[in-house]
C-alpha positions as CSV (number, residue, x, y, z in Angstrom):
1,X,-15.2,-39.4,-6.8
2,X,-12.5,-36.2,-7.0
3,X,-13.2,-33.4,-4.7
4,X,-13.3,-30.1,-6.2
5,X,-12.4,-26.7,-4.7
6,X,-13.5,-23.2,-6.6
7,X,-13.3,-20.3,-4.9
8,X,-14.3,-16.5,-6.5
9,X,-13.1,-13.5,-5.2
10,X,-14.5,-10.2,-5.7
11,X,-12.8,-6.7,-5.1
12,X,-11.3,-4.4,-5.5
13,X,-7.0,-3.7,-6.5
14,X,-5.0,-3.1,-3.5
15,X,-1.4,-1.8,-5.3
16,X,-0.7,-1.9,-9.3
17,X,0.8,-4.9,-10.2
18,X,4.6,-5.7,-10.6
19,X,5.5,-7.5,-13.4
20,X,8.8,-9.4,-13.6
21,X,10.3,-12.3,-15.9
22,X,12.6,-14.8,-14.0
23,X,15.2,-17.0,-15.3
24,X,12.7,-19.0,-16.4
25,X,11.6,-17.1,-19.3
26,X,7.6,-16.4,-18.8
27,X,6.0,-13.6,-16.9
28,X,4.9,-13.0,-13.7
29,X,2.2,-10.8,-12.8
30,X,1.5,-10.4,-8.9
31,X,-0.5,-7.7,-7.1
32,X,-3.2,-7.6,-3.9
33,X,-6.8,-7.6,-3.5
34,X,-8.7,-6.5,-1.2
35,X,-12.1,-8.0,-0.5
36,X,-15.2,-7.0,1.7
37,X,-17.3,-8.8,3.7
38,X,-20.5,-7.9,6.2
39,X,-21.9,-10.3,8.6
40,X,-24.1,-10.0,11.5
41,X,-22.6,-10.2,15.2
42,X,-24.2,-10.4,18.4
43,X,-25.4,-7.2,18.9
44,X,-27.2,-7.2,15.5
45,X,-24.7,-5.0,14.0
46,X,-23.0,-5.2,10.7
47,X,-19.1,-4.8,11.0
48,X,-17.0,-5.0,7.6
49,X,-14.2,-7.1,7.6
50,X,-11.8,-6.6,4.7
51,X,-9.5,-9.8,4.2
52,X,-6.3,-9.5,1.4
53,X,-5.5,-12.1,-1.1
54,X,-1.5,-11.9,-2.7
55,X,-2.4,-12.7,-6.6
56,X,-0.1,-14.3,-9.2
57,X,-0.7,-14.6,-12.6
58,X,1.9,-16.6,-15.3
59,X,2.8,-16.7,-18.4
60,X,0.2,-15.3,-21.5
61,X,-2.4,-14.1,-18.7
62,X,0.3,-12.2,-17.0
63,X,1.0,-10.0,-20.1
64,X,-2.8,-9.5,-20.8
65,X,-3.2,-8.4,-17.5
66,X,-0.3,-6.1,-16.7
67,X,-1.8,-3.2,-18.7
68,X,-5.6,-3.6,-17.2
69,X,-4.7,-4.0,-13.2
70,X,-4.3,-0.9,-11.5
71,X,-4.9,0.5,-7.9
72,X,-9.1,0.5,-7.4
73,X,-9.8,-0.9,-10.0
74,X,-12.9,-3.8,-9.2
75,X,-11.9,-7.1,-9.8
76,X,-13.1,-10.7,-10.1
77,X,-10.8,-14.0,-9.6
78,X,-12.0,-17.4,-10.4
């Protein structure tokens, strides 16, 4: 049986996204995210830890997207 990986990310835009079209012909879309997370340590306290994910989108998505991601603005990546 195949193994299979998914991973979601929510959070929030980092920078606005920079669009560029290589050689290639089709789009590129890339930006950051930044994403949250609380946990529990030893002492019973609650630090945040905020972790940053590079995202790149191609092609068709990449145009769709290049109006609607902006700095702050909440995200969600499947």
């Amino acid at each position: 049986m195949n193994q299979l990986n998914s991973l979601i990310l929510e959070g929030n835009v980092v920078n606005d996204c920079v669009i560029t079209e290589p050689k290639s012909g089709f789009m590129v879309c890339r930006f950051q995210m930044g994403v949250e997370r609380f946990y529990k340590n030893k002492e019973n306290e609650m630090p945040k830890e905020i972790s940053y994910f590079d995202i790149e989108c191609y092609g068709m998505m990449a145009e769709q997207l290049s109006s609607k991601i902006i700095k702050g603005r909440g995200i969600r990546v499947v």
